[in-house]
N, C-alpha and C positions, 0 to 999 in steps of 0.2 A: 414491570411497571403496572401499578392499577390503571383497572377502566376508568378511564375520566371523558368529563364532557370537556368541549371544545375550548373554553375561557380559560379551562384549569388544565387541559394540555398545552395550552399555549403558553401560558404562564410557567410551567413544568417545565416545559423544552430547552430553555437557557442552563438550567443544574443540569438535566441528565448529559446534556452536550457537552457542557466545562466537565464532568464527573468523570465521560466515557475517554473525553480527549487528555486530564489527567492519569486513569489509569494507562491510554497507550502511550505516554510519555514512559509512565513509571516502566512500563515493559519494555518499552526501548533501551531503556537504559540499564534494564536489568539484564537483557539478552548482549547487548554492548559490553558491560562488565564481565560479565560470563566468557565471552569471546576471548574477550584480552586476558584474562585470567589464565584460560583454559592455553592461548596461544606463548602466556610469555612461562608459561608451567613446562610447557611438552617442550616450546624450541630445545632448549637443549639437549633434552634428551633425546628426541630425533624428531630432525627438520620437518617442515611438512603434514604430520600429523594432527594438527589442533583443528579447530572448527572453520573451517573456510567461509561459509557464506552465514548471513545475519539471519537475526529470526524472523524479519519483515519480508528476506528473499526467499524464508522456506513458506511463509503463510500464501505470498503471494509473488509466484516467479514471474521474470520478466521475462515474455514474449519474444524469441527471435523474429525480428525483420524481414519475410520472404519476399514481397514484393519488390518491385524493380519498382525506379522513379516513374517513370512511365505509370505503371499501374497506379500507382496512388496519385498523381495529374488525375486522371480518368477516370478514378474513382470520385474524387472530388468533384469535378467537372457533370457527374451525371448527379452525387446529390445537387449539386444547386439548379441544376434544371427540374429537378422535382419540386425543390424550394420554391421555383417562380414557376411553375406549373406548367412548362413544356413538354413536361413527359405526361 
């Protein structure tokens, strides 16, 4: 995107955002298509093999869980003491 002053990025911001959020549709649906393609190709010919996770799982994986409930209580509980300024 050009350098723009402030009234003409602001005014810019509504297209590039509708632009950037059509193209990740279109990649959605493109890596979706892809998947199923790719899955109902190989099933037969052997189980298992086709693309397991989406393209959105490989850009950005989801995070396992370690903490205990516990920990995340007390984790919570010391941000809002910082919130209201006890700590």
């Amino acid at each position: 995107m050009p350098a723009l002053r402030g009234r003409a990025l602001l005014s810019a911001l509504p297209y590039v955002l509708q632009s950037r959020y059509e193209r990740e549709v279109y990649e959605h649906y493109t890596a979706k298509a892809l998947q199923t393609l790719t899955e109902n190709t190989s099933r037969p010919m052997s189980p298992g093999s086709y693309i397991q996770r989406g393209y959105s799982e490989l850009l950005r994986p989801q995070r396992e869980e370690t903490r205990t409930a516990d920990d995340v209580i007390g984790g919570i509980k010391s941000r809002l003491r910082q919130i209201g300024g006890e700590e």
